[in-house]
C-alpha positions as CSV (number, residue, x, y, z in Angstrom):
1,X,-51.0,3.1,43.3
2,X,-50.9,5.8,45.9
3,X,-48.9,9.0,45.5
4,X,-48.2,11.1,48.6
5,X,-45.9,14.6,50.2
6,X,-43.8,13.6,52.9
7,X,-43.1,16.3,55.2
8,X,-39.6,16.1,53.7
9,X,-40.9,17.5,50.5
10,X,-40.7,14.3,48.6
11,X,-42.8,11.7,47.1
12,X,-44.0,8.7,48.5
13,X,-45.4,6.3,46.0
14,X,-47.0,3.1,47.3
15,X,-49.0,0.0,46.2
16,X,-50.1,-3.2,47.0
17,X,-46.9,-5.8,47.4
18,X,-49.4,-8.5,46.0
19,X,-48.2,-6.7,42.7
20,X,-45.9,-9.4,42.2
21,X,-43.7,-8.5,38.9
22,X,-44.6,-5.0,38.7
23,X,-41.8,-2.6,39.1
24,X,-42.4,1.4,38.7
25,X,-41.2,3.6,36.2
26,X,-40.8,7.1,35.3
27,X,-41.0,9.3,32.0
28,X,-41.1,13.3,32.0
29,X,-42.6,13.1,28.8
30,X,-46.1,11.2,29.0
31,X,-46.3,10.9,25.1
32,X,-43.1,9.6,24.4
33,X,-42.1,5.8,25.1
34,X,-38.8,6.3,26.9
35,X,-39.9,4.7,30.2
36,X,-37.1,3.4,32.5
37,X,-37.4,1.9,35.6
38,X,-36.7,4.0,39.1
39,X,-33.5,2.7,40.8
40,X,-34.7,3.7,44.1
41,X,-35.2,1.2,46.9
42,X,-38.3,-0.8,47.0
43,X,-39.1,-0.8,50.8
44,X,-42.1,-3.0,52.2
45,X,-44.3,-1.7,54.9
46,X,-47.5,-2.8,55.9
47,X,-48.0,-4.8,53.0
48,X,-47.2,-2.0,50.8
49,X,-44.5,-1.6,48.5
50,X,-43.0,2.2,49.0
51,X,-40.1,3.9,47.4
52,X,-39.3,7.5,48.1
53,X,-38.7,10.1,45.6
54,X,-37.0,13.4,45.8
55,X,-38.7,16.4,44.0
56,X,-37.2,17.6,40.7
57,X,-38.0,20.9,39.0
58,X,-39.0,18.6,35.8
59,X,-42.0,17.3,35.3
60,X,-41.9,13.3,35.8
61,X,-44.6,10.7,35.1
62,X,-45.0,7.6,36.9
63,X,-46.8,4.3,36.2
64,X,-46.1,0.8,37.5
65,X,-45.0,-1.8,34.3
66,X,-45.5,-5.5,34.7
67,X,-42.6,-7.9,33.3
């Protein structure tokens, strides 16, 4: 998984689409177990899945959960 700042001040997380199953999800608390998937659009490109994600003044944790 690959986490970067667009020039639009948002986050662009990527990773490999051979990840079949996986989906990513977010938490803004990285003890607690209230995961929930991100709603976002899944967009392939290059052979990596990518979904965009505006800034927040929260903190938010990411990780990608296989089903």
């Amino acid at each position: 998984m690959n986490i970067a700042m667009t020039s639009t001040n948002s986050l662009l997380i990527s990773w490999s689409a051979s990840a079949i199953g996986f989906v990513l999800q977010e938490n803004t608390s990285f003890v607690t177990t209230n995961w929930s998937d991100v709603t976002n659009k899944v967009s392939d490109v290059s052979g990596e899945s990518c979904v965009a994600i505006s800034l927040s003044p929260t903190n938010c944790y990411y990780r990608l959960f296989q089903r």
